[in-house]
C-alpha positions in Angstrom: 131.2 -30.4 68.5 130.4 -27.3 70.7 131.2 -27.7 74.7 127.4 -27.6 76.5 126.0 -30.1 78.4 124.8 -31.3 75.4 128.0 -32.0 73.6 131.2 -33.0 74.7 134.4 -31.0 73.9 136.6 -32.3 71.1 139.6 -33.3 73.7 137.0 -35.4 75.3 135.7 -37.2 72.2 139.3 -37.7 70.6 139.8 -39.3 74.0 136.8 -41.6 73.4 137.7 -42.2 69.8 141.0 -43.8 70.9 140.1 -45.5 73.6 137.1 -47.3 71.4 139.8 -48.0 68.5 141.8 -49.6 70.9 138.7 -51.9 72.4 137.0 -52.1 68.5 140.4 -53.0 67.1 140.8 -50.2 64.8 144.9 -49.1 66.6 146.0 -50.0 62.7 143.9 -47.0 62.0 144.8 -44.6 64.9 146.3 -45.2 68.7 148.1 -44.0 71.2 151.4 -44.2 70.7 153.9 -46.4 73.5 154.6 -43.2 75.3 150.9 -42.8 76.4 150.7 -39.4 75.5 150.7 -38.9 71.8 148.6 -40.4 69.3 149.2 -41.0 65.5 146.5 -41.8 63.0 148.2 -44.3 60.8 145.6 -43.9 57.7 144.4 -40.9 57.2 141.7 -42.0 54.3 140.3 -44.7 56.1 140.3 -42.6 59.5 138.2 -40.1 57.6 135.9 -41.6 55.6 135.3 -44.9 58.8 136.3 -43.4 62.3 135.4 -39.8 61.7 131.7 -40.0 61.2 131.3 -41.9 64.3 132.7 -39.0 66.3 132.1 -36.0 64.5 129.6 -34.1 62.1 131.9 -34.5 59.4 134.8 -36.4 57.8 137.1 -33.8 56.5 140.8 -34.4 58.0 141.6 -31.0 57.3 139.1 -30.1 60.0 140.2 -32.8 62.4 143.6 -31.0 62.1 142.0 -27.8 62.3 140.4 -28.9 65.6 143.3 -30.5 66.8 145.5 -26.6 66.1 142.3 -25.3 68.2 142.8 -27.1 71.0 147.2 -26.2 70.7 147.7 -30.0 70.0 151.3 -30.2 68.5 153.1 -32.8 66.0 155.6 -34.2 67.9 158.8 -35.5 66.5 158.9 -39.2 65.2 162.0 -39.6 67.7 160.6 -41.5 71.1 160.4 -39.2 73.3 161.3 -38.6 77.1 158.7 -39.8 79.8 157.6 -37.8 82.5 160.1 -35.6 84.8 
């Protein structure tokens, strides 16, 4: 999605997304993780062919990741990581 007035920015719908899998039940398919500020999507198939098309023109992961990249999202480690300084 392309940020006008018209569209929201992808940051802004991912936030959406995850807050409505949390409300909808969907957190076995994607959620925040305990930390509050990473998120993991826990099935990739079902978050792209379900949760993706909701959100987005398309349901290709590899362009979720791609969007993700654009916006300099990182992977973070699996280890818990430290809360706020």
């Amino acid at each position: 999605m392309k940020g006008n007035s018209q569209h929201p920015r992808f940051p802004e719908v991912l936030h959406q997304l995850l807050k409505d899998a949390e409300v909808n039940g969907h957190e076995h398919i994607v959620s925040w993780l305990p930390c509050g500020r990473r998120f993991k999507v826990h099935n990739t198939s079902i978050f792209a062919t379900v949760i993706m098309p909701r959100y987005f023109n398309h349901s290709l992961y590899k362009s979720f990741l791609r969007q993700l990249s654009l916006y300099e999202f990182r992977r973070g480690s699996w280890k818990s990581s430290p809360g706020p300084k």
